[in-house]
Each structure stands twice: as C-alpha cells, then as structure tokens.
N, CA, C and O atoms as a Tripos MOL2 file, in Angstrom:
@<TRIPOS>MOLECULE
protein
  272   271    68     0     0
PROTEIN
NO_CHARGES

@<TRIPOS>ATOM
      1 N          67.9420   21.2200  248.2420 N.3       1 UNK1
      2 CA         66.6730   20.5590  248.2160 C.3       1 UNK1
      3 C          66.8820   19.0830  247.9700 C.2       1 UNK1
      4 O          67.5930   18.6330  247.0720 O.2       1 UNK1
      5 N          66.1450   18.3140  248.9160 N.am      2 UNK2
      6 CA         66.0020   17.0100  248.5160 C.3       2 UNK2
      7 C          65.2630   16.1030  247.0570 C.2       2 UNK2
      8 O          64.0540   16.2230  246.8580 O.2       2 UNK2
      9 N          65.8390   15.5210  246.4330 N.am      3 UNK3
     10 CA         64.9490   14.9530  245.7030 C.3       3 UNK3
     11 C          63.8130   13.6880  246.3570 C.2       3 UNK3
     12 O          63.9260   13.1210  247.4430 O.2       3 UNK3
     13 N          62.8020   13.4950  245.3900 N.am      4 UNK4
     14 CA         61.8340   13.0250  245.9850 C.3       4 UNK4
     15 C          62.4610   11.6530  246.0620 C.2       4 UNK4
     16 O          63.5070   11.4650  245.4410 O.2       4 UNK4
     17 N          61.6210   10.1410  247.1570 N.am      5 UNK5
     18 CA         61.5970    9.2010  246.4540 C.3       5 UNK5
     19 C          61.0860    8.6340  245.5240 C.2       5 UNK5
     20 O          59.9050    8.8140  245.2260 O.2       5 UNK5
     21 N          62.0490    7.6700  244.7490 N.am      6 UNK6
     22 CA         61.5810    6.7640  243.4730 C.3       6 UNK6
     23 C          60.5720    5.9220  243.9970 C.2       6 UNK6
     24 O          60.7000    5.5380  245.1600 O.2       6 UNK6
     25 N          59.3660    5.4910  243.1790 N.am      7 UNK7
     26 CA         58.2450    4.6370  243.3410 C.3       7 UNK7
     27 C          58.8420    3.3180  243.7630 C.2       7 UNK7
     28 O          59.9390    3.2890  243.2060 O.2       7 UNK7
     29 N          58.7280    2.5190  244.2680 N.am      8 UNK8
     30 CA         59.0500    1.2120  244.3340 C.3       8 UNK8
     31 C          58.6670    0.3700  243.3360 C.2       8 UNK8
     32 O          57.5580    0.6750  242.8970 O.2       8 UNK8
     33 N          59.2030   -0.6480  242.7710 N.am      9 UNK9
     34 CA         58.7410   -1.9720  241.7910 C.3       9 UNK9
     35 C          57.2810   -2.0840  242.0340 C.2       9 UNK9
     36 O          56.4040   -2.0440  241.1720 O.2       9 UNK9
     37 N          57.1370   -2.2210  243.2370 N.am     10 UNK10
     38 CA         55.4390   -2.6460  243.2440 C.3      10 UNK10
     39 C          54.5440   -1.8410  243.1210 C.2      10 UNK10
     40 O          53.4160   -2.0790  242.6890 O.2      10 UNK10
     41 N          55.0830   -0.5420  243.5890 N.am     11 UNK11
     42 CA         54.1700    0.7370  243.2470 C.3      11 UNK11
     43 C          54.0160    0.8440  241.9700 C.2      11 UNK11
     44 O          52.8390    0.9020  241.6140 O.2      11 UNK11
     45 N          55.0970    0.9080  240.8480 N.am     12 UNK12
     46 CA         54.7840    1.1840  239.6480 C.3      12 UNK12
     47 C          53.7960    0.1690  239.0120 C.2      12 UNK12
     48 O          53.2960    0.6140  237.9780 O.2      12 UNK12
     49 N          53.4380   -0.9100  239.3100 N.am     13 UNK13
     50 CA         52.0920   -2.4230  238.6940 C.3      13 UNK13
     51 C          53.1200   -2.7420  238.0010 C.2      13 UNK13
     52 O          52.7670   -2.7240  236.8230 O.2      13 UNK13
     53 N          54.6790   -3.1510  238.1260 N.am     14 UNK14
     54 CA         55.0600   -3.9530  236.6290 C.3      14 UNK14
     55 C          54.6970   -5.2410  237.6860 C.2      14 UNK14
     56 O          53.6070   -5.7360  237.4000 O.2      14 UNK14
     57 N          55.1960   -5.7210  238.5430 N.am     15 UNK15
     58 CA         54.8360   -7.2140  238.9280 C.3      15 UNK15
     59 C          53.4650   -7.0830  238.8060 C.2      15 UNK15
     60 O          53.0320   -8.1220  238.3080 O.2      15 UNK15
     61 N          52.6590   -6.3610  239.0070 N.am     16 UNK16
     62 CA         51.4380   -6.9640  238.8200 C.3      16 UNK16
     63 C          50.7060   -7.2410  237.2020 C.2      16 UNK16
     64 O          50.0020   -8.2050  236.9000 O.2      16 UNK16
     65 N          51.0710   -6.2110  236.4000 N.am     17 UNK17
     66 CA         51.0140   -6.3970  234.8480 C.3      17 UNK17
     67 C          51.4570   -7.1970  234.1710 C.2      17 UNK17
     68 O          51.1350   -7.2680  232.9850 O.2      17 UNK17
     69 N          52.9160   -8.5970  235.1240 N.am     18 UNK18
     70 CA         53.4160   -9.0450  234.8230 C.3      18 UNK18
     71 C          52.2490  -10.7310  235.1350 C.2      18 UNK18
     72 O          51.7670  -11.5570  234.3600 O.2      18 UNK18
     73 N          52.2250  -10.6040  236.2790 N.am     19 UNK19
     74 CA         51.3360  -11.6700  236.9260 C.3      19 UNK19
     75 C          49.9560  -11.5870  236.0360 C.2      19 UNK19
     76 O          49.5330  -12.6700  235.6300 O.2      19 UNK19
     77 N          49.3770  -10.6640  235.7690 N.am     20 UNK20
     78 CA         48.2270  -10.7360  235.0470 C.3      20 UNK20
     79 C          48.4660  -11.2410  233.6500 C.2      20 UNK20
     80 O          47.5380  -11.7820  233.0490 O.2      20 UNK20
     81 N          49.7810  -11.0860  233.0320 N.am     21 UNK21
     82 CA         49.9580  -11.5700  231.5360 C.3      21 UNK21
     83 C          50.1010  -13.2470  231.7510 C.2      21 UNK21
     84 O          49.6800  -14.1640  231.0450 O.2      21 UNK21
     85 N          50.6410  -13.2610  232.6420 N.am     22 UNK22
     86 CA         50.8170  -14.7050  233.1650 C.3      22 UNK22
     87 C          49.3210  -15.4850  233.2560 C.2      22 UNK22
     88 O          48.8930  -16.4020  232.5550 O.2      22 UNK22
     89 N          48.7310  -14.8240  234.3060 N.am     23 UNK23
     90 CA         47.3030  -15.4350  234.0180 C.3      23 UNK23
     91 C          46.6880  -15.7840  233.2460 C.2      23 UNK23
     92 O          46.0760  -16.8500  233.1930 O.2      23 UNK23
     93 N          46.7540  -14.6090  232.1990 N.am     24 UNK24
     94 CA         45.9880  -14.3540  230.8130 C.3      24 UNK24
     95 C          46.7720  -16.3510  230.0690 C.2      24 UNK24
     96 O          46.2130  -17.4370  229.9150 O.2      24 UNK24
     97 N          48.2340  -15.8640  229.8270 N.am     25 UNK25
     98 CA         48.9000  -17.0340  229.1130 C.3      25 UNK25
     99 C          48.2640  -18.3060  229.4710 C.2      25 UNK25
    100 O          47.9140  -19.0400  228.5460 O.2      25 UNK25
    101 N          48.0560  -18.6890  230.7490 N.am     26 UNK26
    102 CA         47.5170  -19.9860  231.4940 C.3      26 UNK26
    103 C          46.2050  -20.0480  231.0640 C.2      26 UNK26
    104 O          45.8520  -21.2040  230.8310 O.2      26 UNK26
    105 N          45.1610  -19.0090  230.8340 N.am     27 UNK27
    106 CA         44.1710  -19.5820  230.5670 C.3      27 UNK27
    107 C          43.9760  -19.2510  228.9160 C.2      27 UNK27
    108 O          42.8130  -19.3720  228.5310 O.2      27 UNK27
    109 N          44.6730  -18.9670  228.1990 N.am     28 UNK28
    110 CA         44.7030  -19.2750  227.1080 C.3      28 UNK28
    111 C          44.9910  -20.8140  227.0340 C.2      28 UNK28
    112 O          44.1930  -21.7430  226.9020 O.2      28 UNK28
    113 N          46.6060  -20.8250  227.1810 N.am     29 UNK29
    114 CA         46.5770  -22.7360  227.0350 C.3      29 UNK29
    115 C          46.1800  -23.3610  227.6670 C.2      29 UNK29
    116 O          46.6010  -24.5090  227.5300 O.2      29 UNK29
    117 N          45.0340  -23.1330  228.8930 N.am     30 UNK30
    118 CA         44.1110  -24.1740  228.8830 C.3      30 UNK30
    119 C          43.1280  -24.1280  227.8410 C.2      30 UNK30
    120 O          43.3590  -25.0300  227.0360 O.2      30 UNK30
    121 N          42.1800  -23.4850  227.5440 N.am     31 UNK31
    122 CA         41.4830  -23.5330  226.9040 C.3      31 UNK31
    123 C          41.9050  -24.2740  225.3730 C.2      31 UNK31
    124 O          41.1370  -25.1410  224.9540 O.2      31 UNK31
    125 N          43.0070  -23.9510  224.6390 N.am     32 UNK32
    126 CA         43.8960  -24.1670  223.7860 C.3      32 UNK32
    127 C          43.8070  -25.8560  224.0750 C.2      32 UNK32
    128 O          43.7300  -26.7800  223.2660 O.2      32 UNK32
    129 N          43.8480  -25.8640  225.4430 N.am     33 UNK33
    130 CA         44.3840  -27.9170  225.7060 C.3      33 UNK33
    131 C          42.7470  -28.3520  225.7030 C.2      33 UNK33
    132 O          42.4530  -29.4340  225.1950 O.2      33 UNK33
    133 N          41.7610  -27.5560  226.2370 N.am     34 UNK34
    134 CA         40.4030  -28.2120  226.2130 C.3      34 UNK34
    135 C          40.0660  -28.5760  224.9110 C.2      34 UNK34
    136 O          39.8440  -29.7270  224.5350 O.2      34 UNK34
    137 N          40.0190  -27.1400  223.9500 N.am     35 UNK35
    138 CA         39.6310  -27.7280  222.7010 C.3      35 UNK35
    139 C          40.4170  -28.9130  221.7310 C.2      35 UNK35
    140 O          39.8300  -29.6920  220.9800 O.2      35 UNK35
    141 N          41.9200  -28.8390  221.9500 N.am     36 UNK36
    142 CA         42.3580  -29.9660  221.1330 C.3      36 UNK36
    143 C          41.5510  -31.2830  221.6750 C.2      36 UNK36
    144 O          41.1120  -32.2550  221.0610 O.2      36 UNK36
    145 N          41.5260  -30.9420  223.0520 N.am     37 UNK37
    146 CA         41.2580  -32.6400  223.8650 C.3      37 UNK37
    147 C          40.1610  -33.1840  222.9070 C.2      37 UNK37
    148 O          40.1300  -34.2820  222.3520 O.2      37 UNK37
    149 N          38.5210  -31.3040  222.7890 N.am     38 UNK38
    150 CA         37.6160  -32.1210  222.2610 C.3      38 UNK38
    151 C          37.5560  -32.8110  220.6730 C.2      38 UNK38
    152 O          36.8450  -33.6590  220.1350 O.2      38 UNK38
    153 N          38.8900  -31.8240  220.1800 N.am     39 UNK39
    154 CA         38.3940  -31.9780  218.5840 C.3      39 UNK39
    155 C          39.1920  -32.8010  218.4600 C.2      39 UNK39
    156 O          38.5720  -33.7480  217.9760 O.2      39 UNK39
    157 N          40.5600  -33.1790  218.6260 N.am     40 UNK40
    158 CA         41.9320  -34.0680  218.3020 C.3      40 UNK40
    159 C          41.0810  -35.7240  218.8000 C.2      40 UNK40
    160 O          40.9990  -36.6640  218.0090 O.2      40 UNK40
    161 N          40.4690  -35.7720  220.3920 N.am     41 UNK41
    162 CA         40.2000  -37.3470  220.7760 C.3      41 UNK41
    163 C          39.7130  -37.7030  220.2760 C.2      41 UNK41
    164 O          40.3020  -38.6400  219.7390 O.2      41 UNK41
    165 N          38.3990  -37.5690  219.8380 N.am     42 UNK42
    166 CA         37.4200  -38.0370  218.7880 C.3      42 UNK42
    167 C          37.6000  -38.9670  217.4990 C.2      42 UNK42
    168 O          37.0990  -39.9910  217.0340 O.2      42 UNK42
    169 N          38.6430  -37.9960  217.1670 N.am     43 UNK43
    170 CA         39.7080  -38.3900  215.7810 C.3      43 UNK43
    171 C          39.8580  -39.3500  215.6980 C.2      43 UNK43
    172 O          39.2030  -40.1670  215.0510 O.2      43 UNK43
    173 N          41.0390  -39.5470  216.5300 N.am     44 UNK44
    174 CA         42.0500  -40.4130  216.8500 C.3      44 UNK44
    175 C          41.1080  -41.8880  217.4800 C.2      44 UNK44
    176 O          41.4300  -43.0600  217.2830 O.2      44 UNK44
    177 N          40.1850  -41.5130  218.0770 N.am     45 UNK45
    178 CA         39.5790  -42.7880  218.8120 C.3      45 UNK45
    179 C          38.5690  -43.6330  217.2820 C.2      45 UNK45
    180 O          38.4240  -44.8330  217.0450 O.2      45 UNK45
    181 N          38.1410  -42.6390  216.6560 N.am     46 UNK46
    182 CA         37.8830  -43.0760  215.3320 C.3      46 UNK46
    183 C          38.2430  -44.0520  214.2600 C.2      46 UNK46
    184 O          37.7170  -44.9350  213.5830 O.2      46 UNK46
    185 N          39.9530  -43.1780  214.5180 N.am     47 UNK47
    186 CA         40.8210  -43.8340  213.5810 C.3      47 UNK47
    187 C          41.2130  -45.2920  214.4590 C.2      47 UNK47
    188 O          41.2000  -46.2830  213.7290 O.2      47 UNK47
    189 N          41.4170  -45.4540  215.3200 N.am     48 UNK48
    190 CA         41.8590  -46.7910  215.8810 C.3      48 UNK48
    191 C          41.1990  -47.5730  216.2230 C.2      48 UNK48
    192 O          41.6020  -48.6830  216.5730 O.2      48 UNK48
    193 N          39.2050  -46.9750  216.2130 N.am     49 UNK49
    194 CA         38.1110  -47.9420  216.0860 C.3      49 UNK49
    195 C          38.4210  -49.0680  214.5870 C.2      49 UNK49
    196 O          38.5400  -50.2680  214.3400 O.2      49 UNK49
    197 N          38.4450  -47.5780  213.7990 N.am     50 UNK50
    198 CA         38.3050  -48.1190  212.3830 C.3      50 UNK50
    199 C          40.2510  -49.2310  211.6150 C.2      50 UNK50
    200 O          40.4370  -49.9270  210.6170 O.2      50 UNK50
    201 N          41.1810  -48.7950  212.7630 N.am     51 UNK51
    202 CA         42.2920  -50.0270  211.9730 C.3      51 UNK51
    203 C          41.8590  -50.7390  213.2210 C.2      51 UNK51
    204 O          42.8630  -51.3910  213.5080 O.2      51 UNK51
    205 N          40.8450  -51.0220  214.2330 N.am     52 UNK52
    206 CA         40.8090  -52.2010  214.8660 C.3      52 UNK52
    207 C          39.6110  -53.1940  214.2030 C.2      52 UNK52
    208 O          39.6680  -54.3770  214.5360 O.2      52 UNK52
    209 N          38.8300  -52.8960  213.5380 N.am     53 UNK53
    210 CA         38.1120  -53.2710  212.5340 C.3      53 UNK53
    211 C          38.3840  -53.8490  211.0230 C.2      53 UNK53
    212 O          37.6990  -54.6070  210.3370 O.2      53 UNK53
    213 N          39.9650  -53.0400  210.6940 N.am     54 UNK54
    214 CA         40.5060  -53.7300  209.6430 C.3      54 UNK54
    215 C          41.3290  -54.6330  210.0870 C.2      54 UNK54
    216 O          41.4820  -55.6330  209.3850 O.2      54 UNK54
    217 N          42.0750  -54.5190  211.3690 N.am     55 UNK55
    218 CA         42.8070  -55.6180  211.6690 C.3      55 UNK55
    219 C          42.1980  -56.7550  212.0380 C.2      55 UNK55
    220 O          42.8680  -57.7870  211.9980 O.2      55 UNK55
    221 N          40.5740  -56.8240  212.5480 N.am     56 UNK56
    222 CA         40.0860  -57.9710  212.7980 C.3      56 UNK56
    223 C          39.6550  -58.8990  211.3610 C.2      56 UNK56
    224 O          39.7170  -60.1110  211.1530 O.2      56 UNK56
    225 N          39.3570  -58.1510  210.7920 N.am     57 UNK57
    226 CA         39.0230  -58.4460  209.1630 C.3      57 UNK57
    227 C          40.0520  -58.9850  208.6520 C.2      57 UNK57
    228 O          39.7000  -59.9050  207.9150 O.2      57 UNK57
    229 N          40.9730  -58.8780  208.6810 N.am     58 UNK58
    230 CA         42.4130  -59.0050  207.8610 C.3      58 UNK58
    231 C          42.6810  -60.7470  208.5580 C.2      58 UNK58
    232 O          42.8100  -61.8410  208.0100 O.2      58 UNK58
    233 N          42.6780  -60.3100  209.9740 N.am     59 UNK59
    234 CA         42.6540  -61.9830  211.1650 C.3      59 UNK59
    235 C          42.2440  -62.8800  210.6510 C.2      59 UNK59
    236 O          42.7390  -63.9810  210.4060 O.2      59 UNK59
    237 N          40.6770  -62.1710  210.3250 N.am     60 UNK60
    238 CA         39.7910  -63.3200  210.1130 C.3      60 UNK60
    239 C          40.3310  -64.4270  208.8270 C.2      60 UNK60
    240 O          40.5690  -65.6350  208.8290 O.2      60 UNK60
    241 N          40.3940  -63.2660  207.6680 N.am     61 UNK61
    242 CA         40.5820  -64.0920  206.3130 C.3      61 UNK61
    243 C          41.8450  -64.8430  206.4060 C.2      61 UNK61
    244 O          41.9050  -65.8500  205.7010 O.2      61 UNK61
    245 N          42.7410  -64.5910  207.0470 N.am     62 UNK62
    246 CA         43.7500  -65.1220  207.4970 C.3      62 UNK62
    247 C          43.8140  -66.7020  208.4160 C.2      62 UNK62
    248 O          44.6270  -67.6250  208.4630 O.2      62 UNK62
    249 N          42.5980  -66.4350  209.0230 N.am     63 UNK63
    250 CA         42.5080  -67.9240  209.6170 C.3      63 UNK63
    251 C          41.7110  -68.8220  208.8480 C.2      63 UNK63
    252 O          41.8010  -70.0390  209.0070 O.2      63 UNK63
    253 N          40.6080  -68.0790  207.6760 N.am     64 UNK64
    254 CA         40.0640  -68.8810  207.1860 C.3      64 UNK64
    255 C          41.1570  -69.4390  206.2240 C.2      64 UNK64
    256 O          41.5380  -70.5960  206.3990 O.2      64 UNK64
    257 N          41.4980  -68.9520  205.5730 N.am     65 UNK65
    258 CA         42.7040  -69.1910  204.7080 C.3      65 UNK65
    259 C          43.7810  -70.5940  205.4040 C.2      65 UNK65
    260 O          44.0360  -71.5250  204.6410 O.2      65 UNK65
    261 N          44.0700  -70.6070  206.1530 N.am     66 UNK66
    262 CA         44.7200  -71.5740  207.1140 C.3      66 UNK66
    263 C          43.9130  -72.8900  208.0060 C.2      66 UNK66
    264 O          44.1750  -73.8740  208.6980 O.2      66 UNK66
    265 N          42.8460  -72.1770  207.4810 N.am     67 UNK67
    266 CA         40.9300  -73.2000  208.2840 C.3      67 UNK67
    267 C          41.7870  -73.4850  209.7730 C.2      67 UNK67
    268 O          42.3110  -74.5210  210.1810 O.2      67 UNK67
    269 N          41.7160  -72.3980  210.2670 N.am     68 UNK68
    270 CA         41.8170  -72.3710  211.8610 C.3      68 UNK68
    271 C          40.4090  -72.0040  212.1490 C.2      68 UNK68
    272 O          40.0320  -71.8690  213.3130 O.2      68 UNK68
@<TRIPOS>BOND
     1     1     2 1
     2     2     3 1
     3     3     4 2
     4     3     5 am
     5     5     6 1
     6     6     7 1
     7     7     8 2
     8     7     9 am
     9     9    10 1
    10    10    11 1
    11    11    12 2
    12    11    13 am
    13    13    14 1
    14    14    15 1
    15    15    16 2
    16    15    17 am
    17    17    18 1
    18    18    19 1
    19    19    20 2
    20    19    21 am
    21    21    22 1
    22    22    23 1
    23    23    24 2
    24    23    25 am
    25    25    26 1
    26    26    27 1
    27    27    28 2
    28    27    29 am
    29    29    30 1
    30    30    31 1
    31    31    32 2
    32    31    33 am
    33    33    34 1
    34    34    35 1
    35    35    36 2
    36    35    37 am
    37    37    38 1
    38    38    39 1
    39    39    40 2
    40    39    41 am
    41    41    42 1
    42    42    43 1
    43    43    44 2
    44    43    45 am
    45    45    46 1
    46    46    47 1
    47    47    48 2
    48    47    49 am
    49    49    50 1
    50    50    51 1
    51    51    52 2
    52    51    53 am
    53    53    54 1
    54    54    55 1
    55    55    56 2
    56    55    57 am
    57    57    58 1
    58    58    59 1
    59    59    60 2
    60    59    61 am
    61    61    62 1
    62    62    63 1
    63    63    64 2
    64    63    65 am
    65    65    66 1
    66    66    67 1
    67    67    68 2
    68    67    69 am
    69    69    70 1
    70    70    71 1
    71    71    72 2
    72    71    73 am
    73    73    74 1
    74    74    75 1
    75    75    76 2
    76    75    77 am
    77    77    78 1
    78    78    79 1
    79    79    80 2
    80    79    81 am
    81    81    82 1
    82    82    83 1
    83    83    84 2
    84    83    85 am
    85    85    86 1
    86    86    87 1
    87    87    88 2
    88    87    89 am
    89    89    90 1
    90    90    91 1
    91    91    92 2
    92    91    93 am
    93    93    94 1
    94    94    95 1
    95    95    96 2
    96    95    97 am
    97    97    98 1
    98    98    99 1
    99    99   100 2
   100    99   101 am
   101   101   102 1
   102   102   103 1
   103   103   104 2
   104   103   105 am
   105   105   106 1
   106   106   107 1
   107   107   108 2
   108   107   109 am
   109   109   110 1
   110   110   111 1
   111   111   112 2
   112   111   113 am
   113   113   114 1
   114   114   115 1
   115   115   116 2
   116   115   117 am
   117   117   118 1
   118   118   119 1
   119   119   120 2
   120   119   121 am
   121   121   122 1
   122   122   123 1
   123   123   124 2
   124   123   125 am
   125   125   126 1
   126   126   127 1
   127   127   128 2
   128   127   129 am
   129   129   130 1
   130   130   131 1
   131   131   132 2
   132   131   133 am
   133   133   134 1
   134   134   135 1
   135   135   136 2
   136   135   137 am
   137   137   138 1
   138   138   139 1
   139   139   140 2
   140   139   141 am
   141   141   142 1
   142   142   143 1
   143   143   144 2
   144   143   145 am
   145   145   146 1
   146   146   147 1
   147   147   148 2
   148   147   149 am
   149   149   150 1
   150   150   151 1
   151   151   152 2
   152   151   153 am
   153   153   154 1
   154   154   155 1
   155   155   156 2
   156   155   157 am
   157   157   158 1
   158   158   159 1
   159   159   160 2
   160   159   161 am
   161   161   162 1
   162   162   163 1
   163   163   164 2
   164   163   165 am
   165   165   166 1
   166   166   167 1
   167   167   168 2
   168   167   169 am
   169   169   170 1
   170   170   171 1
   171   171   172 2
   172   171   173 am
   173   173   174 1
   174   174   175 1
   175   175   176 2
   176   175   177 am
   177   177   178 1
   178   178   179 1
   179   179   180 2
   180   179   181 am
   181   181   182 1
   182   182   183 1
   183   183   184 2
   184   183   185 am
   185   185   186 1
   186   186   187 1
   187   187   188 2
   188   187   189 am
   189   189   190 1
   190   190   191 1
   191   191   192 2
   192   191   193 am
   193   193   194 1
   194   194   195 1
   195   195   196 2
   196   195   197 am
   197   197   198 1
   198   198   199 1
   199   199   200 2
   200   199   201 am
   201   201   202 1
   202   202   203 1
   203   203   204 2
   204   203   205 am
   205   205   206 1
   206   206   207 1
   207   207   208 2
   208   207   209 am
   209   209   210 1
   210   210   211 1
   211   211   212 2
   212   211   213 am
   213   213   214 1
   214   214   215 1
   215   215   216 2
   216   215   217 am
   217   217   218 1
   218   218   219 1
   219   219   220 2
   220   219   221 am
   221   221   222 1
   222   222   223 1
   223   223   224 2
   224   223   225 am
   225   225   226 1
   226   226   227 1
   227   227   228 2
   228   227   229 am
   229   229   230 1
   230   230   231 1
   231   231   232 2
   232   231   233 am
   233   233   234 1
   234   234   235 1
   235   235   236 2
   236   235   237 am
   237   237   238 1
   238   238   239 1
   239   239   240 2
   240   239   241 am
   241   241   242 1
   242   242   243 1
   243   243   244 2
   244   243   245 am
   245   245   246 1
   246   246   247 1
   247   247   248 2
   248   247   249 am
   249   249   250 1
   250   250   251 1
   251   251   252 2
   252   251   253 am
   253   253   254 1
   254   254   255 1
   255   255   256 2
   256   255   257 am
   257   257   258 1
   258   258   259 1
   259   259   260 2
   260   259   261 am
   261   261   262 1
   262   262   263 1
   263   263   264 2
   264   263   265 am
   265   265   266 1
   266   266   267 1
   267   267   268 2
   268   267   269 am
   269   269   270 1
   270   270   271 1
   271   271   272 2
@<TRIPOS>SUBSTRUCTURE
     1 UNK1         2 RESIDUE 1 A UNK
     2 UNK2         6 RESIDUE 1 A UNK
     3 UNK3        10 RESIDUE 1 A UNK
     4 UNK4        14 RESIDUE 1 A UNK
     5 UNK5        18 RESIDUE 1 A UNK
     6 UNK6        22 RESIDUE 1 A UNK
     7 UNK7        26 RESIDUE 1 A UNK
     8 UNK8        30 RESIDUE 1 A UNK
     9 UNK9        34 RESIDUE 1 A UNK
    10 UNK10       38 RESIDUE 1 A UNK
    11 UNK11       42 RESIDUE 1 A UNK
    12 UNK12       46 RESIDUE 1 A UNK
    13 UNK13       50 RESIDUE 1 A UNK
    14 UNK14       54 RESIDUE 1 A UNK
    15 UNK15       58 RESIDUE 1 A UNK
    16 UNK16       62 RESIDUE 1 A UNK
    17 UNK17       66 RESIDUE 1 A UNK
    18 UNK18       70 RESIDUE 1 A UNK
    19 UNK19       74 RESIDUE 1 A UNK
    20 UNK20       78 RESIDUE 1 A UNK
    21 UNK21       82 RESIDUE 1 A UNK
    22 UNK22       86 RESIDUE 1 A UNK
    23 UNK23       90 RESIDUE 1 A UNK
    24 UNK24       94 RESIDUE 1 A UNK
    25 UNK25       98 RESIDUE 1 A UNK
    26 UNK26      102 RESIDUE 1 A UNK
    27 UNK27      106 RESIDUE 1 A UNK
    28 UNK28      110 RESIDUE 1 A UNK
    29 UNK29      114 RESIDUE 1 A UNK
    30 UNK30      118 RESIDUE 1 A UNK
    31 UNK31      122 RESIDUE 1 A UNK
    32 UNK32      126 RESIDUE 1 A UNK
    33 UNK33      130 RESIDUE 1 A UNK
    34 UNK34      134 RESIDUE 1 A UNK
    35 UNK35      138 RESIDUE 1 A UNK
    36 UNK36      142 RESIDUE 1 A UNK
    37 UNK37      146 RESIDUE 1 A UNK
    38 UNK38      150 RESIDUE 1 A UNK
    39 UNK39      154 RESIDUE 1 A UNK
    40 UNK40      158 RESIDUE 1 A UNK
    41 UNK41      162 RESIDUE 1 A UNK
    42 UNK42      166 RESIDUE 1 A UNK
    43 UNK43      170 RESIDUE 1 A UNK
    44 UNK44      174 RESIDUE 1 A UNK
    45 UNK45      178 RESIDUE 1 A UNK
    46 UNK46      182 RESIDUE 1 A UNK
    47 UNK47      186 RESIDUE 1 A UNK
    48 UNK48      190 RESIDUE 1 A UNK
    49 UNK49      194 RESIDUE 1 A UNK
    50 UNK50      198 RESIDUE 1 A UNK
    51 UNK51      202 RESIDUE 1 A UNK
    52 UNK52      206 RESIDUE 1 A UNK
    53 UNK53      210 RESIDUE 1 A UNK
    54 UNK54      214 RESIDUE 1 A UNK
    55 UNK55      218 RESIDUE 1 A UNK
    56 UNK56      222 RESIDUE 1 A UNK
    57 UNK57      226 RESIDUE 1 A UNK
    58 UNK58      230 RESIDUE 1 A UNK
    59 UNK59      234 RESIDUE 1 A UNK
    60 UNK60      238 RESIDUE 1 A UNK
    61 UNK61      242 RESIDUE 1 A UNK
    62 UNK62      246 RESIDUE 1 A UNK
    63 UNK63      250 RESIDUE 1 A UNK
    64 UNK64      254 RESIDUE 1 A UNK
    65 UNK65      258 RESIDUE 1 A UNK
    66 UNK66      262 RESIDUE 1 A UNK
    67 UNK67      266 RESIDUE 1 A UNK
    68 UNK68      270 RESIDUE 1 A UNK
C-alpha cells in the first residue's frame, strides 16, 4: 500500500499564519509610532518654545548689560 501525500507548506497556513503575524506586528508599530508622534511632539515643541524664550531673555539682559 501506498502512503498518502504530505500536505504541502502552503496547505498546512504556516506561511499564511506567518504573514498575518507580520501584519498584525506592522500595525501595531504603526499605531505605537502614531501615538508617540501625538504625545512625544507636543512635548518637545513645548520644551524648545519655552528654552527659546529663556534664551531670548538671557540675550536681552545681556545686551542691556553691555547697552547694545
């Protein structure tokens, strides 16, 4: 008696279970990259409003100091 054939790779879904984890991963770290974008930029644009505000301050007394 013959034995049967073995399923093929693709028959069994591992490439495809594989491709779908893949998917899954990608839209995790996007989402992962959206939210830092919204919560991290904000921050940061904050913080370099606020030392561009101390550095103009700092200028200033600096030139008065020198009466430029």
């Amino acid at each position: 008696m013959g034995s049967l054939p073995r399923p093929s790779r693709l028959c069994r879904g591992e490439g495809q279970s594989t491709l779908e984890y893949f998917l899954v991963l990608i839209a995790i770290i996007a989402a992962v990259t959206a939210a830092a974008n919204a919560v991290v930029r904000p921050a940061i644009e904050k913080m370099l409003g606020e030392s561009s505000t101390i550095i103009q301050n700092s200028a200033g007394k600096v030139r008065a100091k020198l009466g430029l």
